[in-house]
C-alpha positions as CSV (number, residue, x, y, z in Angstrom):
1,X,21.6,-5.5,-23.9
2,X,21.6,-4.8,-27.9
3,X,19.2,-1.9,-28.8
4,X,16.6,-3.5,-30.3
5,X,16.1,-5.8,-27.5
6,X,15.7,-2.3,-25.3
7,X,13.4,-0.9,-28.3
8,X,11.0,-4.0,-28.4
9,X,11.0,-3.7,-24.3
10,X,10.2,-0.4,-24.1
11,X,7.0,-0.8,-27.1
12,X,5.4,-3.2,-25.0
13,X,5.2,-0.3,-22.6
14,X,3.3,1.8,-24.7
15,X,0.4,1.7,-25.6
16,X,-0.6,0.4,-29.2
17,X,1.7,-3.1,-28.5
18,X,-1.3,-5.1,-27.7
19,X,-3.1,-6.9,-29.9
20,X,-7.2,-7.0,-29.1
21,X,-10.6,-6.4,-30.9
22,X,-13.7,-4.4,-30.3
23,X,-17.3,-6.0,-31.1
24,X,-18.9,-4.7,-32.7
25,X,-16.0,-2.2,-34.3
26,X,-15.8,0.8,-33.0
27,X,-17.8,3.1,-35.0
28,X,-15.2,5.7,-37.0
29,X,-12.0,4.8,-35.0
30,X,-9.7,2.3,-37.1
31,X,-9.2,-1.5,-35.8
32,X,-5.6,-1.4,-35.6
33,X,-3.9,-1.7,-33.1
34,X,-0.4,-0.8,-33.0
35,X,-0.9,3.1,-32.7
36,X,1.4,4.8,-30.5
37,X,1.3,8.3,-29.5
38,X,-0.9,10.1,-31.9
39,X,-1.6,14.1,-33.1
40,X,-4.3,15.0,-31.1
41,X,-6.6,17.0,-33.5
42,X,-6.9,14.1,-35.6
43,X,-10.3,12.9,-35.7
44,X,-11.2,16.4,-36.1
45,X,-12.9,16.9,-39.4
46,X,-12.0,20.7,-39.7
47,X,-14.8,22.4,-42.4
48,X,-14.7,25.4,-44.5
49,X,-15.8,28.1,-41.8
50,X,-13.5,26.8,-39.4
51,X,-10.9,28.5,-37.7
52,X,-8.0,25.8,-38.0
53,X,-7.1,24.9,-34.1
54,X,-3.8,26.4,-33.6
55,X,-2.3,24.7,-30.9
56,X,0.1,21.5,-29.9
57,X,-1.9,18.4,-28.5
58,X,-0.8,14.9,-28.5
59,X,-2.3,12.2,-27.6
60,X,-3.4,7.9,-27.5
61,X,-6.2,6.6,-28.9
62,X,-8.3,6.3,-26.3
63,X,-8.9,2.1,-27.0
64,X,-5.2,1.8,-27.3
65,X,-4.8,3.6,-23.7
66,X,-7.5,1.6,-22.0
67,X,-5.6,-1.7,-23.4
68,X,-2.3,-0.9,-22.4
69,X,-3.3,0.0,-18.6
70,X,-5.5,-3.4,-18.7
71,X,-2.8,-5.6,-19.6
72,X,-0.3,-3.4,-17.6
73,X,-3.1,-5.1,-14.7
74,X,-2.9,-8.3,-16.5
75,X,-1.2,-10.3,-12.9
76,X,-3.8,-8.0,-10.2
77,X,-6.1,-9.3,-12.3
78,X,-5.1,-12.9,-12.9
79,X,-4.5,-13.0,-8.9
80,X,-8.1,-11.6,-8.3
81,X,-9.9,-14.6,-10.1
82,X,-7.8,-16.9,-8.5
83,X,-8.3,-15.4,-5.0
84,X,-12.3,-14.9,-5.3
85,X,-12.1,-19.3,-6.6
86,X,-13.3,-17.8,-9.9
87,X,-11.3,-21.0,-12.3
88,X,-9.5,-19.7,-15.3
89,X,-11.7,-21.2,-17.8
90,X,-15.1,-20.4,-16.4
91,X,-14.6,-16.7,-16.6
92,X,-14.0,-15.1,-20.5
93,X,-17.2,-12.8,-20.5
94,X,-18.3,-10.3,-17.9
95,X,-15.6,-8.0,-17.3
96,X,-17.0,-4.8,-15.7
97,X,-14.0,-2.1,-15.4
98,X,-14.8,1.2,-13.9
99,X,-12.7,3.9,-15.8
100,X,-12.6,7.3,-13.7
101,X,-11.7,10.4,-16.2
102,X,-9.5,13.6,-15.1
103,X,-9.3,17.0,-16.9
104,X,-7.8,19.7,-15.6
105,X,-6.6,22.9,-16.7
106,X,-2.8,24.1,-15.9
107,X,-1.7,27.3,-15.4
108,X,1.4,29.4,-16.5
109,X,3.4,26.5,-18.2
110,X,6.2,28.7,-20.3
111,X,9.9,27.6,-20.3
112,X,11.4,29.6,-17.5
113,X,14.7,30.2,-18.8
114,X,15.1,33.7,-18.9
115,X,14.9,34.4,-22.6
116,X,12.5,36.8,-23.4
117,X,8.8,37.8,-22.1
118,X,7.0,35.2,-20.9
119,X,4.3,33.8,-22.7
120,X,1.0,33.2,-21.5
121,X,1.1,29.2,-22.4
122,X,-1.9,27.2,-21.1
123,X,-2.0,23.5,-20.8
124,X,-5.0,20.9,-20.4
125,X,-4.5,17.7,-19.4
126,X,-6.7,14.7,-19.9
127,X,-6.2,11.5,-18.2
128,X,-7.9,8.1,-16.9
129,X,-7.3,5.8,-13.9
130,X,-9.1,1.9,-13.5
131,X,-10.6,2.3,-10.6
132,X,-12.2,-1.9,-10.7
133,X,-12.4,-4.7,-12.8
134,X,-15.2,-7.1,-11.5
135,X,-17.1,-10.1,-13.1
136,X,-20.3,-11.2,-13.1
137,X,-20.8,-14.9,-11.4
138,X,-22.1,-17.5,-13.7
139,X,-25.2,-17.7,-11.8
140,X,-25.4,-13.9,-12.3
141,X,-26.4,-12.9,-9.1
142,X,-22.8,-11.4,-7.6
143,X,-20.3,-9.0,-9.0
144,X,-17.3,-10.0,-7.6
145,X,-14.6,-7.5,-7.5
146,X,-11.1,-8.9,-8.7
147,X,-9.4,-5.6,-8.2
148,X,-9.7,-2.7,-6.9
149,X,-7.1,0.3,-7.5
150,X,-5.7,0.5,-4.1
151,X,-4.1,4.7,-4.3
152,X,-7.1,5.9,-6.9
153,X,-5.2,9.4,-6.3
154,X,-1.3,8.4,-7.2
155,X,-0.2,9.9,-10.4
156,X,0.8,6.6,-10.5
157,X,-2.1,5.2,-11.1
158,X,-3.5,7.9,-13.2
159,X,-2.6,7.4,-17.0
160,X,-2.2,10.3,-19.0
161,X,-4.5,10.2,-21.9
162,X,-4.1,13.8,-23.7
163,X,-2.2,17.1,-23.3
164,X,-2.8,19.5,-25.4
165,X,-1.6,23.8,-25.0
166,X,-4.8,25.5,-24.6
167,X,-6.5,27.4,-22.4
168,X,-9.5,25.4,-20.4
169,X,-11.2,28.7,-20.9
170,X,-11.5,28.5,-24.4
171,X,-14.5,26.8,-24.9
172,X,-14.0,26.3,-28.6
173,X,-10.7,25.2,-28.8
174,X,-11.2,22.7,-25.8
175,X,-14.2,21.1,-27.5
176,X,-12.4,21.1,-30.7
177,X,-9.6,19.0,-28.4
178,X,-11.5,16.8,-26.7
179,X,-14.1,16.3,-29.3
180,X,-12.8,13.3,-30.8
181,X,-11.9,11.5,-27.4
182,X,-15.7,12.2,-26.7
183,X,-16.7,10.3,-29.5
184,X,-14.1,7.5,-29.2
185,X,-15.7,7.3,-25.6
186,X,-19.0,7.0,-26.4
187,X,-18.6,4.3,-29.6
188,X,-16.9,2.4,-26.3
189,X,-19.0,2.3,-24.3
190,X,-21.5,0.6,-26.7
191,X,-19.5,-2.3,-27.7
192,X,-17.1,-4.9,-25.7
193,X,-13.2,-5.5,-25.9
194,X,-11.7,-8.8,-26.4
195,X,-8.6,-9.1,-25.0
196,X,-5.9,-11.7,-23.7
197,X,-5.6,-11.8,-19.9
198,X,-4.1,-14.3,-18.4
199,X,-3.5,-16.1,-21.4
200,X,-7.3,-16.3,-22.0
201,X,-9.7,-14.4,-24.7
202,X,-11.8,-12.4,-22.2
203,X,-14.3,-10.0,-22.9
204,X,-14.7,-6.3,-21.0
205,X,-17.1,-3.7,-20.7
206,X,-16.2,0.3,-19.8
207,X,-18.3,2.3,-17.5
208,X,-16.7,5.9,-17.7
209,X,-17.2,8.0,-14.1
210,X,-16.2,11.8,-15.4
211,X,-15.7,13.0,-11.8
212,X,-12.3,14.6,-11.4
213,X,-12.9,17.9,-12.4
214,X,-12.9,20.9,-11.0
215,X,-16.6,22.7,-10.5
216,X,-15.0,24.8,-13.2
217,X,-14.4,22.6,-15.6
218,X,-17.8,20.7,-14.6
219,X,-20.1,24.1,-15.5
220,X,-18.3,24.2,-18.5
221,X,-18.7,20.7,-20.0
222,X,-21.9,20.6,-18.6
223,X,-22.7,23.7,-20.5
224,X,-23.7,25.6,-16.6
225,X,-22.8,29.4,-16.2
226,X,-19.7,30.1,-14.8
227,X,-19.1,29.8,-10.6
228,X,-20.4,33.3,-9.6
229,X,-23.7,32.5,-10.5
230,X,-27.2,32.5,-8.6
231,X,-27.5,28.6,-9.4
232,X,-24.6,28.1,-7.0
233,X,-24.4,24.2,-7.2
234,X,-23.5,21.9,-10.2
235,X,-25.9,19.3,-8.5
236,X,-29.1,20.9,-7.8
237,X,-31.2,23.7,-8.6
238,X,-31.2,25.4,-5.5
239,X,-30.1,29.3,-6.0
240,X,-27.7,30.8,-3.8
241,X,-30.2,33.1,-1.9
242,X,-31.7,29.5,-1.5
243,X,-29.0,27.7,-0.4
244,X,-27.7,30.1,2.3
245,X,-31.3,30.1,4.0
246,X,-31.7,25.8,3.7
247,X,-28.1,24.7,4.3
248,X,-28.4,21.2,4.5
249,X,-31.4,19.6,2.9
250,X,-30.9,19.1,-0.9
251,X,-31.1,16.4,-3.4
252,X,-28.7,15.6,-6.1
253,X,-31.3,16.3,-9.5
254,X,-28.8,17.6,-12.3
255,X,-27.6,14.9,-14.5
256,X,-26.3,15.4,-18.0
257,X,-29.2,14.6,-19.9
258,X,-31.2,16.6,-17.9
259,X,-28.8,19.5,-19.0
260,X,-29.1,18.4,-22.8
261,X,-32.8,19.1,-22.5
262,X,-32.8,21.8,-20.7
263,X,-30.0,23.3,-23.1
264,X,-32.8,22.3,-25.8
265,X,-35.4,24.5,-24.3
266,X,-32.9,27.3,-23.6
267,X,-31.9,27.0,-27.5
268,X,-36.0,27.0,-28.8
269,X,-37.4,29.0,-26.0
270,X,-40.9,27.1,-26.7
271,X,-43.1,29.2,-24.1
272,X,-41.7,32.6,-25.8
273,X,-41.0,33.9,-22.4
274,X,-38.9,36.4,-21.4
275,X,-34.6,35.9,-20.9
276,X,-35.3,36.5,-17.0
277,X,-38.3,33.8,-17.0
278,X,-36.4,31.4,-19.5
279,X,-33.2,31.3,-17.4
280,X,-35.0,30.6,-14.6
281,X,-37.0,27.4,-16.1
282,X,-33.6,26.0,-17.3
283,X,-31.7,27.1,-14.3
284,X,-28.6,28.5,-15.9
285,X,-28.3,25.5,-18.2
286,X,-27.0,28.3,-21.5
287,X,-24.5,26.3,-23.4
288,X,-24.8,22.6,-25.1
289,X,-23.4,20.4,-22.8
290,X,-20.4,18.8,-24.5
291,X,-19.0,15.8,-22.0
292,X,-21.2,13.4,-19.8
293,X,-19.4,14.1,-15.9
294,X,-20.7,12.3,-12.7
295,X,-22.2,14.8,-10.6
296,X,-20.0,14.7,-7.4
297,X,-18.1,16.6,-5.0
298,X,-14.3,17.1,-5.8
299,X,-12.6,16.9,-2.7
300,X,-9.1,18.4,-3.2
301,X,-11.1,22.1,-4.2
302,X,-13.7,21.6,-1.7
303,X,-10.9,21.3,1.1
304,X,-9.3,24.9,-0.9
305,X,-12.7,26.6,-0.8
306,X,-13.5,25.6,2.4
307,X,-10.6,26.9,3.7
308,X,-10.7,30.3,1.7
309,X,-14.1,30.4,3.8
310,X,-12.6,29.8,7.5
311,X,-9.6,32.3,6.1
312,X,-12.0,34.8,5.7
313,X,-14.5,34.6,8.8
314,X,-11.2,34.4,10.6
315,X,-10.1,37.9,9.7
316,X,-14.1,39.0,9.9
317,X,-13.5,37.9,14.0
318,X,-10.5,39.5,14.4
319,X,-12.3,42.7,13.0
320,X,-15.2,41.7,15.0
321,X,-17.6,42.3,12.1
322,X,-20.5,40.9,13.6
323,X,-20.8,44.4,15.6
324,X,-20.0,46.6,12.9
325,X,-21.9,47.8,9.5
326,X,-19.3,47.8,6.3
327,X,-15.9,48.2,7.6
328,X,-13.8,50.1,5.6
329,X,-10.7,48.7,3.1
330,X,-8.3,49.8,5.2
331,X,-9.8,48.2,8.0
332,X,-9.8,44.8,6.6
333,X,-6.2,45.1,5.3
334,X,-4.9,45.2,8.6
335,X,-6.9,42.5,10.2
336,X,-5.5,40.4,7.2
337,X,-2.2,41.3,7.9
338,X,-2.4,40.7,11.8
339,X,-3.9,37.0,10.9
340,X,-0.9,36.6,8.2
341,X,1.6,37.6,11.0
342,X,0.0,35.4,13.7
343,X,-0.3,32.3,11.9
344,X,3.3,32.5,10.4
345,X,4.6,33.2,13.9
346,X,2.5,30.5,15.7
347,X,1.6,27.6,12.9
348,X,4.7,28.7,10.7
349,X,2.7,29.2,7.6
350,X,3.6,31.5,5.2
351,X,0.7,33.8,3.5
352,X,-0.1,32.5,-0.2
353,X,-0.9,34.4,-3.1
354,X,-3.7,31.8,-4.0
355,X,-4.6,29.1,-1.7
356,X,-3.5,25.8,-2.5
357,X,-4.0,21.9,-0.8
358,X,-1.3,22.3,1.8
359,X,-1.8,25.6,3.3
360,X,-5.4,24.5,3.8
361,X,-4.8,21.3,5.3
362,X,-2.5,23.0,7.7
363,X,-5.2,26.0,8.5
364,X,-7.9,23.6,9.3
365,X,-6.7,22.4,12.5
366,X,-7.4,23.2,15.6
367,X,-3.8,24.8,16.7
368,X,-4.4,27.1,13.7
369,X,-7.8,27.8,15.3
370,X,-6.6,28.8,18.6
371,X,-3.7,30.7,17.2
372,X,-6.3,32.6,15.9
373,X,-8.5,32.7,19.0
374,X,-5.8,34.7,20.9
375,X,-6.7,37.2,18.7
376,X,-10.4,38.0,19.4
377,X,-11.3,39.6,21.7
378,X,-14.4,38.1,23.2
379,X,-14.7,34.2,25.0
380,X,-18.3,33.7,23.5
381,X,-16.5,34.3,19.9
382,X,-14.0,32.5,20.6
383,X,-15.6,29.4,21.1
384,X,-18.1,29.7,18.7
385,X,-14.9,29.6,16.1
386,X,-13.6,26.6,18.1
387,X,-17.0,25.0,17.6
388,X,-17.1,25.5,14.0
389,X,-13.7,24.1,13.4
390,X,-14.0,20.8,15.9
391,X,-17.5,20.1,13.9
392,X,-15.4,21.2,10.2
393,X,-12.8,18.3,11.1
394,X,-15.6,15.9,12.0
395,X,-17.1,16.7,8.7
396,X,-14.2,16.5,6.9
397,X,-13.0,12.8,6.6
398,X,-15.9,12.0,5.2
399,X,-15.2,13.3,2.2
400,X,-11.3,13.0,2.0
401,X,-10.9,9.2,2.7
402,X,-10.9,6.5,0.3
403,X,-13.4,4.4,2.0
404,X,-15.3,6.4,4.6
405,X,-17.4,3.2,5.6
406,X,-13.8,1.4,6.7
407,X,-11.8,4.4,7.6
408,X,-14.1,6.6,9.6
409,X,-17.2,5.0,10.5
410,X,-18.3,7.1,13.0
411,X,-18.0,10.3,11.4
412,X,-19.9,8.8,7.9
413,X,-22.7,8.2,10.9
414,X,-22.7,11.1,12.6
415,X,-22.7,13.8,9.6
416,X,-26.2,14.7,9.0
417,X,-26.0,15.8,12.3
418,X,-22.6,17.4,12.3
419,X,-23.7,19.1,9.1
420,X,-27.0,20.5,10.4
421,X,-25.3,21.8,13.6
422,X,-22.7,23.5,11.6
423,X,-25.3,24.8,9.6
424,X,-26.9,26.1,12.4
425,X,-23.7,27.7,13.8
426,X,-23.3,29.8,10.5
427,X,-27.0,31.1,9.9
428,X,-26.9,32.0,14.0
429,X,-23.7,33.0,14.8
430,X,-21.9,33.7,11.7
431,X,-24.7,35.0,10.0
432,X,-23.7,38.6,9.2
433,X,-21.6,36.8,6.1
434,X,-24.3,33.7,5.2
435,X,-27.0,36.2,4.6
436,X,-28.5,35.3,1.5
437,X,-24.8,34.5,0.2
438,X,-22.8,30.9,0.5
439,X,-20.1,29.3,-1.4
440,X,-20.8,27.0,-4.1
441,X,-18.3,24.3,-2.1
442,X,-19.6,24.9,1.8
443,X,-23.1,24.6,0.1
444,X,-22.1,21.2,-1.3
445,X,-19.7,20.3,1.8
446,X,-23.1,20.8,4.1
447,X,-25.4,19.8,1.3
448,X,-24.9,17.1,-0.7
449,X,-21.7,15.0,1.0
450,X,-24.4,12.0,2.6
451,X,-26.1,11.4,-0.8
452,X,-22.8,11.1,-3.0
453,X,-21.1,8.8,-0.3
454,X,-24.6,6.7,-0.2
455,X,-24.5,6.5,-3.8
456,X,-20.5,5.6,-4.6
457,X,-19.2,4.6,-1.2
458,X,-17.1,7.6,-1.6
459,X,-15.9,10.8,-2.2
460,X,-12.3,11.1,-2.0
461,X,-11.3,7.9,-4.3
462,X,-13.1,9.8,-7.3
463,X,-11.0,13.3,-6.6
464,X,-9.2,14.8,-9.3
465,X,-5.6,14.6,-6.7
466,X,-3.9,11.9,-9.5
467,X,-4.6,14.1,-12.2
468,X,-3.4,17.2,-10.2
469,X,-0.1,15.5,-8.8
470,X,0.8,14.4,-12.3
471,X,0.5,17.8,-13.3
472,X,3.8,18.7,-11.2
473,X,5.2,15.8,-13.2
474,X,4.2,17.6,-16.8
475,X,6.3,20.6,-15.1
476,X,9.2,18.5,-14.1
477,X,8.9,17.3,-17.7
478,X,8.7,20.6,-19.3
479,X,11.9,21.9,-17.4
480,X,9.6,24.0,-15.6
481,X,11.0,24.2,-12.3
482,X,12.9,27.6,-12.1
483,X,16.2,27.9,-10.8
484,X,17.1,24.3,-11.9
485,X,19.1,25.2,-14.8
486,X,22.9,25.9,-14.4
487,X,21.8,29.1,-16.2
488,X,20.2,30.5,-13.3
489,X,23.0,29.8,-10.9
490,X,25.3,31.8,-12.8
491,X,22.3,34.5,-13.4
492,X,22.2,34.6,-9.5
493,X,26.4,35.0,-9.0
């Protein structure tokens, strides 16, 4: 084919081909509609006092993006109405589309090609996935669902929105980022888009679900302290001296706006109290929260910290801690290093530097467990770990699957139970390391799993996964992949 045939083909892949409207206009975004990809501090009204934002970001406008993957779902949806008897001409006003929002911060991303130091380069990358489009009935009474993203966690379906070189620790520069996409959000979410589907006008409405970030991102949008603090969840108030004595009964009560007032009474102190007695009333709410997120569980970290957990009570039986006061360093370097050596002779796994998905998913399992068991010495400990670990992969599903109420019924039944007994287990058993102490996910895996699943159906379709999968993509794209570069196979003769 000629070239400009290929060039018009590949537009209508990007976003800003489609022509729609907002009503009423977005406020301060501009109506057109053929905008491609755009600099991403622009919307950011730098003022005198300023330090200009020194860094590389690119990005759509966020309209343009939620367009492009809308039409890009123009036949799921055209087949939905059909299927659901919904005619083509009844149905132009209605749409409901349920937008989830990834952001996640990516380490070390420096060209590897051996030329010079290497620099300490930081990415952030902001993306969305369409999680449903439904439409109300004429009557009004039933939403009916036309479609539903059927792999919520595929980079495939998970549409980059932003990338930008900064660090997701600095606070200023990532609010100077995603400042404007913030904005663009929230003029959305107070107006409707008209757009052709189908071959039809048809009018949508956005509901934006923040939920796949990690609890470190979370506590710093939401404006929370950091993850070693007392308030040890980013969905209730409990403390952690709290949380390790009640393991399983807590309700979800931080929401965003909650945190904006709270952040309001931190700012004025109005009772003049004191920093101790003012922290405590705004329970370690001390920045302006700057991005709405769901408060949720993210599933992909939970499994990681989870198994950080069982890594470490694993060595603390080898060690047989429970019998001993402080053991020394020493000590506890070589029961690391007999776990390491047994579970790379018996499960094959090598030790990692940090943990990461796979190594846990292999470690929780019950082979892993009793590759571990030969190991301690006594039967009663032994198992009390195998216990722990038969009720952990009960638990588990739960919050992993798409659609616990399909998938694993029984489980999504039985965990209130499974959760108090493993609870129990820890604060008997295991409770030289749960005293007064807990970890921010095993409080939320034990705490909070039941209310979330009641509340969304489920856990594991909302998970950050897309966002992080299509972060190995960014590498791939960056020619990050060491050793891929004829350079380095010469480097190597």
């Amino acid at each position: 084919q000629p070239l400009h045939t290929l060039r018009a083909a590949e537009k209508e892949l990007l976003p800003g081909f489609h022509q729609f409207e907002w009503q009423p206009a977005l406020k301060n975004v501009s109506a057109s509609c053929n905008v491609g990809i755009i600099n991403g501090l622009s919307g950011w009204a730098s003022s005198v006092d300023d330090s200009p934002a020194d860094t590389a970001t690119r990005r759509f406008r966020y309209d343009v993006a939620l367009v492009s993957a809308l039409k890009d779902l123009e036949e799921d949806i055209a087949e939905g109405l059909r299927d659901s008897g919904m005619e083509d001409s009844a149905c132009t006003s209605g749409f409901n589309v349920m937008i989830k929002e990834c952001c996640d911060g990516m380490g070390d991303v420096s060209e590897k090609h051996g030329g010079g130091p290497a620099v300490p380069e930081k990415a952030v990358r902001f993306s969305f996935t369409i999680m449903s489009v439904s439409i109300l009935a004429d009557d009004g009474e039933e939403e009916v669902t036309v479609f539903t993203e059927p792999k919520p966690n595929s980079e495939l379906s998970c549409k980059p929105l932003c990338l930008t070189f900064v660090d997701e620790s600095d606070h200023e520069t990532l609010t100077a980022v995603l400042g404007p996409i913030v904005a663009e959000r929230k003029a959305m979410k107070e107006s409707r888009l008209i757009l052709s589907i189908g071959g039809l006008p048809r009018s949508f409405r956005f509901h934006f679900r923040g939920t796949g970030y990690d609890e470190k991102m979370v506590r710093e949008m939401e404006g929370l302290e950091a993850s070693g603090s007392t308030y040890v969840c980013t969905l209730c108030d409990s403390s952690r001296a709290e949380a390790s004595q009640n393991m399983v009964l807590h309700s979800i009560t931080r929401s965003h706006d909650e945190n904006l007032e709270r952040y309001e009474i931190w700012r004025t102190n109005p009772f003049s109290e004191s920093a101790e007695e003012l922290r405590d009333r705004v329970k370690g709410v001390s920045a302006k929260p700057f991005m709405e997120t769901q408060p949720t569980l993210d599933a992909l970290h939970c499994d990681i910290g989870n198994a950080t957990e069982f890594y470490k009570i694993f060595q603390d039986e080898i060690g047989e801690v429970f019998q001993k006061a402080n053991p020394g360093r020493e000590e506890r370097r070589s029961w690391r290093a007999a776990l390491d050596k047994q579970l790379r002779k018996k499960m094959k796994l090598k030790p990692v530097m940090r943990m990461n998905g796979n190594y846990a998913r292999r470690l929780m399992t019950l082979e892993a467990v009793e590759a571990v068991c030969e190991l301690v010495p006594s039967e009663e400990r032994r198992e009390a770990l195998r216990e722990l670990m038969r009720l952990y992969l009960q638990m588990k599903p739960v919050w992993r699957s798409t659609c616990p109420a399909k998938e694993c019924p029984d489980q999504l039944c039985r965990y209130s139970f499974n959760s108090q007994h493993f609870a129990d287990l820890l604060s008997s058993t295991f409770k030289y390391r749960y005293n007064g102490k807990i970890t921010n996910y095993l409080h939320k895996t034990l705490a909070h799993v039941p209310e979330i699943i009641e509340r969304d159906g489920s856990i594991g379709a909302w998970a950050s996964e897309g966002n992080e999968s299509a972060n190995k993509l960014f590498r791939r794209f960056r020619k990050m992949n060491a050793r891929q570069s004829k350079a380095y196979e010469l480097e190597d003769v």
